[in-house]
N, C-alpha and C positions, 0 to 999 in steps of 0.2 A: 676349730672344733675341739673339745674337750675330751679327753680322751673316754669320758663316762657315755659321753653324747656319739663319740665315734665306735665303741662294740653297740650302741643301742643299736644305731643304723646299720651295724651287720646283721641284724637277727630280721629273716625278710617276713614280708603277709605268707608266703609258702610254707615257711615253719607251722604258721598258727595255725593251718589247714589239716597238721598231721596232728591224730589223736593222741598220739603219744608222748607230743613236743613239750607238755605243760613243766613237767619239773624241771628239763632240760632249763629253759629260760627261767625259771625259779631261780634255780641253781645262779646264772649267767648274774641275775639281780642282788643276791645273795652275795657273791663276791663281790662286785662293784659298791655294793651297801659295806662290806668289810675295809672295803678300801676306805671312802668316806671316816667310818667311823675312828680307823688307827688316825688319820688323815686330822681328824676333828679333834682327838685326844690330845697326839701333839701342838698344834696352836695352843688349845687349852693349858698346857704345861707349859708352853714356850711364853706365853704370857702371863706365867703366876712370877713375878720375880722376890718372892717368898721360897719361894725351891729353889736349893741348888741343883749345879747340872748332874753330882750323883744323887741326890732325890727324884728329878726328874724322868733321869734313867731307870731308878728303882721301881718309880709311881707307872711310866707306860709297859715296864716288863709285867708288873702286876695285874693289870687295866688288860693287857693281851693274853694274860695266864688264863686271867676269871672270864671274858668276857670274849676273847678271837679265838684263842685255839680250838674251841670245839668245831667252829664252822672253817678253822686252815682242815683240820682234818675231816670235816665232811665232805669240804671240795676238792680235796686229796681221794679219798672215795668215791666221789661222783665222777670224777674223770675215771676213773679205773673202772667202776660201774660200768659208763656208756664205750670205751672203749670194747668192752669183754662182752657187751649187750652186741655191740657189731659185727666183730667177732666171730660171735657162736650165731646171729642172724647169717650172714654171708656163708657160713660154713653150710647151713641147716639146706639153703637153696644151690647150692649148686647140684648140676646134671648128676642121677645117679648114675652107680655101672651098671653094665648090660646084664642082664641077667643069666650066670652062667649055666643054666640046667635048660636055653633055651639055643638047642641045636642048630637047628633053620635058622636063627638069627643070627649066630657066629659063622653060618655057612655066608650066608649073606654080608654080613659087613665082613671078610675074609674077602670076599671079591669087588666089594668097592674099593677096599687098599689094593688090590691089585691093579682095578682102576686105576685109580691114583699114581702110582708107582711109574704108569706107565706114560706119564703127563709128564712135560717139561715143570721146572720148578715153576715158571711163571704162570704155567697156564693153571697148575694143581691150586695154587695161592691165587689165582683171579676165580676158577670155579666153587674154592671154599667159600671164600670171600662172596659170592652170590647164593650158596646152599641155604636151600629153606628143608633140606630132608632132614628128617631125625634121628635117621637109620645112618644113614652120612655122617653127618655129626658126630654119629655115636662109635662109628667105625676109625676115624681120625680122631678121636679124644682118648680110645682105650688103648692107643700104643704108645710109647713113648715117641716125643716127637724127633725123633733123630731115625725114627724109622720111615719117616714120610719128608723129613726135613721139613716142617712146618715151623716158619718164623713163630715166635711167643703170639706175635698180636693178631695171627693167623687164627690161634689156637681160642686166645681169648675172644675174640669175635664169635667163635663157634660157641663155645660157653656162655657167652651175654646172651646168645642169639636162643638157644635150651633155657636159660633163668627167663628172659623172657616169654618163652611161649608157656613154659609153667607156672613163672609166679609174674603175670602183667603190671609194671610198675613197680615193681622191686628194687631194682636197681637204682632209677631215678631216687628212690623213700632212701636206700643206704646211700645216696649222693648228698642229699640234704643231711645223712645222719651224721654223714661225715663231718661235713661242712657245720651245724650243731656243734658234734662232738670239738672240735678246732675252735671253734667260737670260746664255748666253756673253758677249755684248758688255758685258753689267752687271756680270759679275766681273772681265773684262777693264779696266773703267773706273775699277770700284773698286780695283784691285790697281794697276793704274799712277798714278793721284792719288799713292798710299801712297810710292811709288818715286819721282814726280818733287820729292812734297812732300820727302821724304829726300837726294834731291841739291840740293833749293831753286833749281828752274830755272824759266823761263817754256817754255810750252807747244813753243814753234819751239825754242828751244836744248834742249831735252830730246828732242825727236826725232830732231837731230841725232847729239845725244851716244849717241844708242839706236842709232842707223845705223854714228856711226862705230866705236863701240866691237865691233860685230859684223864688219864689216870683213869678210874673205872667208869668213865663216862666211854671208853671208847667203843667197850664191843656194842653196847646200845646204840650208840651214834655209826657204827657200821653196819650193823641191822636193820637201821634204820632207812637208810641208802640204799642200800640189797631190796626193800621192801618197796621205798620209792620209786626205784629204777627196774624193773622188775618188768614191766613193761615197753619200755622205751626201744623202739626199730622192730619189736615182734611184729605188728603189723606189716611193716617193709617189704 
């Protein structure tokens, strides 16, 4: 399989489902079209033997100046984009805190850590592990966990198990966003390797070269990203 033909076949029917998915796979298309195109430049130079090999070099640093940098650097911003979209998505749903001006309720969860407390570690971690209360949950989430000795994925269980009852299917949408998000940055990686290998830069003078060559196209072309992406996993 072709390496263009092996990111297609990551991107699954479950993406297309999500309303939000459309630029993400733009995106995904967009670098592997980048790829191609440096991909296609060189043959094309490699077979003028009218250029020398410093013309050749001169002509594809040119050809990448006018023609790749603005899309190395939109897909440099679309990964940063849906990273920060996730992010601040994941941040937005997790459980709030208790509400502290609500008496009764800290009297109450104040006596299920007691509860707790008084359970062997095995049994407090197989009765979380089963909690569907809320008030429970919310009693073991607002201490630090070295106060009840709750393993992390004790704790995280309790937290999926509030993201879920608040926001249904969340989780699963930030799963796929992920999985998206990793897709993107892999053809973004692979497509620029292709591009820095073809101007034959180290890593800092190719970033450079990507920034200066874009020049005041940049803040438009990061505005542009912001504006596109702008949506992507709020649904989640």
């Amino acid at each position: 399989m072709l390496p263009r033909q092996n990111f297609e076949s990551r991107w699954t029917e479950n993406f297309d489902k999500l309303s939000w998915s459309a630029p993400a796979k733009f995106q995904m298309n967009r670098h592997l079209d980048m790829d191609d195109r440096v991909r296609a430049k060189r043959a094309e130079l490699a077979g003028n033997p009218e250029i020398s090999p410093v013309g050749r070099q001169n002509a594809i640093r040119k050809f990448i100046a006018d023609e790749i940098a603005p899309d190395v650097r939109r897909g440099r911003k679309a990964v940063e984009a849906m990273s920060a979209k996730i992010a601040a998505r994941r941040a937005r749903i997790q459980p709030p805190p208790p509400d502290k001006n609500d008496a009764a309720g800290a009297i109450l969860r104040s006596e299920y850590r007691q509860m707790l407390r008084q359970m062997s570690n095995g049994e407090r971690v197989a009765f979380l592990m089963q909690n569907d209360d809320p008030v429970m949950a919310a009693a073991a989430l607002e201490v630090p966990p070295r106060v009840l000795n709750l393993p992390n994925e004790v704790r995280q269980h309790l937290i999926n198990t509030e993201i879920e009852r608040s926001h249904p299917g969340a989780l699963a949408a930030l799963d796929d966003a992920e999985e998206m998000a990793t897709l993107v940055k892999s053809t973004f990686d692979y497509a620029v390797n292709t591009t820095r290998n073809a101007v034959d830069m180290p890593e800092h003078a190719f970033t450079n070269f990507i920034d200066g060559s874009t020049g005041n196209k940049a803040a438009a072309i990061d505005q542009n990203v912001t504006s596109v992406f702008s949506s992507f996993a709020d649904a989640a």
